[in-house]
C-alpha positions in Angstrom: 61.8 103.9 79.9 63.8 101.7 77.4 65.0 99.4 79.9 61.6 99.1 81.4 60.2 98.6 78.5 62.7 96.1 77.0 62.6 93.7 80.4 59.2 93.9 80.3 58.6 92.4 76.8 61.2 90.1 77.5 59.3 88.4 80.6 55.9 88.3 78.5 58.0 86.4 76.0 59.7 83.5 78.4 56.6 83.3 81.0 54.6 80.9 78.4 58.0 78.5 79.3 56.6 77.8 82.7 53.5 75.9 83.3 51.3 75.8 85.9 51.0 71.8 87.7 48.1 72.8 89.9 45.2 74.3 91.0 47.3 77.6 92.9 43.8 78.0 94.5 43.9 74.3 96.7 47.1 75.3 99.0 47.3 79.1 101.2 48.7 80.9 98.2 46.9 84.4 97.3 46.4 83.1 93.5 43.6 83.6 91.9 41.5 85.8 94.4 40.3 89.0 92.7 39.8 89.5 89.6 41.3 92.6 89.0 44.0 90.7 90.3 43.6 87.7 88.0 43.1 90.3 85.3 46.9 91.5 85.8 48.1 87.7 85.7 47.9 87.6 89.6 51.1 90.0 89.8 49.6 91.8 92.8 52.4 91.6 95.2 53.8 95.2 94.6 50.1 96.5 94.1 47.9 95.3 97.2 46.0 98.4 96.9 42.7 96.9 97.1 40.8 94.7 99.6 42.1 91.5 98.6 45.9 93.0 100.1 44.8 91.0 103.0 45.3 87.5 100.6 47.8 89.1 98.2 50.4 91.3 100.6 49.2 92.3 104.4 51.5 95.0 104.2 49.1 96.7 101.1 46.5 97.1 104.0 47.5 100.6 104.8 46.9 102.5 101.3 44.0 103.4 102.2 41.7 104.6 105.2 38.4 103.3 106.0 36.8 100.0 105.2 36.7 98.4 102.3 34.8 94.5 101.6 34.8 92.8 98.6 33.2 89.0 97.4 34.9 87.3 94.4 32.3 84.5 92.0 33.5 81.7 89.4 30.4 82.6 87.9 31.1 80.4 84.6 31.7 76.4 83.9 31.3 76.2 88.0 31.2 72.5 87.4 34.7 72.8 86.8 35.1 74.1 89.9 34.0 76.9 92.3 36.3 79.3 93.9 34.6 82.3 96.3 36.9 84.3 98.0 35.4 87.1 100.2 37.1 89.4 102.6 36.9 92.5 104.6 39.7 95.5 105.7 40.0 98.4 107.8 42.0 101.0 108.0 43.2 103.8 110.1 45.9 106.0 110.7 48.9 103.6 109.7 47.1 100.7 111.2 45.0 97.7 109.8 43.0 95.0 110.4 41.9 92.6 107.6 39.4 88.9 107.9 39.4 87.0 104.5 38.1 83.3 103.5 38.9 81.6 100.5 37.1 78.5 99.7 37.7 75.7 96.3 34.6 72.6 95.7 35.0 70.3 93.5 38.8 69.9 93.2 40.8 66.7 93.9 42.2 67.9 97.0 38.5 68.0 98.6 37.4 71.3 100.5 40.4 73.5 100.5 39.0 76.0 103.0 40.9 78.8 104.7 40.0 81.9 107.4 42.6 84.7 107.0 43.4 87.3 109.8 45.5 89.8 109.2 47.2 93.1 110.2 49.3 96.2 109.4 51.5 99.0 110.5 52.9 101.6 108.7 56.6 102.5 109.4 57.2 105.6 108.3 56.5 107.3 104.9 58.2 105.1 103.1 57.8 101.1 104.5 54.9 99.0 105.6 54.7 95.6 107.2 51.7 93.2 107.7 51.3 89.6 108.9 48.3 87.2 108.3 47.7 84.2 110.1 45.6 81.4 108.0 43.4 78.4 109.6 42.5 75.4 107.5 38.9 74.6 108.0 37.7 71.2 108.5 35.1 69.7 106.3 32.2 68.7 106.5 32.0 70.3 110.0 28.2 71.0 112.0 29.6 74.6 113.9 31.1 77.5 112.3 34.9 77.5 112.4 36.1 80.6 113.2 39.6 79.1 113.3 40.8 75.5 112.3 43.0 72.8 113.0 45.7 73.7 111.0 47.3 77.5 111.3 49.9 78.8 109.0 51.4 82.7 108.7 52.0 85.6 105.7 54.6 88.0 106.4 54.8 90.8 104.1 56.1 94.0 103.5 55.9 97.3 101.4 58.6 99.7 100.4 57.1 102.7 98.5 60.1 105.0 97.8 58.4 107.1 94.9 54.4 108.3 94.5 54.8 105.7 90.8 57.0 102.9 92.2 56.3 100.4 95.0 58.3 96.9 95.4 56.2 94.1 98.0 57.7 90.9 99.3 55.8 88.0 100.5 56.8 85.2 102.8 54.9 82.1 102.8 54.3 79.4 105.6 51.8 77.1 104.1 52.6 73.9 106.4 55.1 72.9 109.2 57.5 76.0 110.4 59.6 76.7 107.7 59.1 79.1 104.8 57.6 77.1 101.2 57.4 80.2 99.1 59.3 83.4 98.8 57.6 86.4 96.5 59.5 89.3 95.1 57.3 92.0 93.1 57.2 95.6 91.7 54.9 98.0 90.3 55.7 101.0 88.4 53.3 103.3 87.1 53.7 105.7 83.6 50.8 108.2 83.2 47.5 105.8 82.9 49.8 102.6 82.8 50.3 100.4 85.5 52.9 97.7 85.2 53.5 94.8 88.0 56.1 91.7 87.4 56.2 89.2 90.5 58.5 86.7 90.6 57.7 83.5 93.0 60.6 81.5 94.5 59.9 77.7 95.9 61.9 76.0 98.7 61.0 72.7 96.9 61.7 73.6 93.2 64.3 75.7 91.2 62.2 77.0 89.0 60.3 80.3 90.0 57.3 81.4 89.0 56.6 84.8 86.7 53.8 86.7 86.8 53.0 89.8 85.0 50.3 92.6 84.2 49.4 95.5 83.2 46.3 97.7 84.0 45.3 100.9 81.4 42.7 103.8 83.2 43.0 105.7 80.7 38.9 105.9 81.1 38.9 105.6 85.1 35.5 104.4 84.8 36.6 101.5 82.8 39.5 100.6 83.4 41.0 97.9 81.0 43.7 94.8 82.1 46.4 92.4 80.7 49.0 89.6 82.4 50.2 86.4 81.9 49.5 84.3 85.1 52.6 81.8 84.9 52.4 80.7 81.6 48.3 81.6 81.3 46.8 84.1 79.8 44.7 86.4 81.6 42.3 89.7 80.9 39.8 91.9 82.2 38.3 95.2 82.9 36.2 97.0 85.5 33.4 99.5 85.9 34.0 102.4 88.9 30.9 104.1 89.9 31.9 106.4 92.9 32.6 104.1 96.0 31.8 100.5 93.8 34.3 98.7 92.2 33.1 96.2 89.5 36.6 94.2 88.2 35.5 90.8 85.8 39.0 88.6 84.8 39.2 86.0 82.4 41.8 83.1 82.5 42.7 80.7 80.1 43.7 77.6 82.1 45.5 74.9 80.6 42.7 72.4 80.3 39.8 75.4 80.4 39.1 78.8 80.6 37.6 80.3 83.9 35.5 83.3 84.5 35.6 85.5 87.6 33.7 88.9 89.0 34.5 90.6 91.6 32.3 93.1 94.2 34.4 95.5 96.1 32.7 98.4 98.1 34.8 101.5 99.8 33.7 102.8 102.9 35.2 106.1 104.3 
């Protein structure tokens, strides 16, 4: 526990050393939806365990069985910005269907819009993989796109070799055919602790991205969360009443801070 320990309070101390340039939310990156994820500093890679896995890891689609939908609101300083992600998954028997949309107004890049469908398949006990394709909607538009005029792909996959330790890799075509992003994470769990560290790579820069959190149910109605979103501070906490799930995450930007609650309701 040393070494984790030690690596972890070294990575809390260098993440402030990179900044973030942009709005994550503008391209097809997971970033930013959920806010228990936002509340662990948007290292969700290894965890996926929710129904935002659909955004985050496609692979995380098969934790659990049944259906599971969840709505995400900027509900503070929307002027700023507003940010609504909303998605649904199902699962059964090693298998796993997800639909997601995430949507940004008021940001410089106009209507960043995007209609997620994904899927799963466990392999074994041990290994997952998931894919989710993702269509850029255009706007303003007079029909409902169920697709769009621009389609990109997540590939992701899960490798769970102990009940308390999971490691998730995400691949990331966000234009063209080749792969812009590459994102390593893991997630180890100590009695009511969760730890997650994920660690971004970009074809276009040589500096990666760190992203780090922590989640304490000691309380498992309440449980209580910390991170560091690539250089931003991040917290929240979350109220579990039997099969509802309500996570609130705060982030403090770098011209801002931003406020985010999140719905998600378990069906079985």
């Amino acid at each position: 526990m040393k070494t984790t320990y030690t690596a972890l309070c070294f990575l809390w101390l260098v993440t402030p050393l990179y900044a973030q340039t942009a709005f994550p939310f503008e391209s097809a990156r997971p970033l930013y939806v959920g806010a228990r994820a936002l509340g662990m500093g948007n290292a969700f890679t290894a965890v996926a365990d929710d129904a935002t896995a659909g955004f985050w890891n496609p692979a995380g689609l098969i934790q659990w069985q049944g259906v599971k939908l969840f709505g995400v609101n900027k509900f503070y300083n929307r002027e700023d910005y507003r940010f609504d992600p909303k998605g649904v998954g199902y699962s059964y028997r090693g298998y796993s269907l997800f639909w997601g949309n995430k949507i940004a107004i008021g940001v410089d890049s106009g209507v960043p819009d995007f209609n997620y469908y994904g899927i799963a398949r466990q392999f074994g006990p041990y290994l997952a993989a998931g894919l989710s394709l993702k269509f850029k909607r255009r706007h303003p538009s007079a029909i409902y796109q169920f697709f769009g005029y621009q389609t990109n792909y997540d590939l992701g996959l899960l490798f769970k070799p102990r009940p308390d330790l999971k490691f998730g890799c995400l691949v990331q075509n966000l234009e063209g055919y080749s792969i812009q992003w590459l994102t390593l994470g893991t997630a180890y769990r100590y009695a009511d602790y969760q730890f997650s560290v994920d660690i971004a790579f970009s074809t276009n820069r040589t500096t990666p991205e760190v992203y780090i959190g922590t989640e304490w149910d000691q309380f498992p109605v309440i449980p209580f969360r910390l991170g560091f979103s690539n250089g931003s501070f991040t917290a929240g906490m979350g109220i579990v009443w039997k099969s509802i799930h309500i996570s609130y995450a705060h982030i403090f930007e770098k011209h801002f801070a931003s406020d985010f609650i999140e719905l998600t309701i378990s069906f079985q």
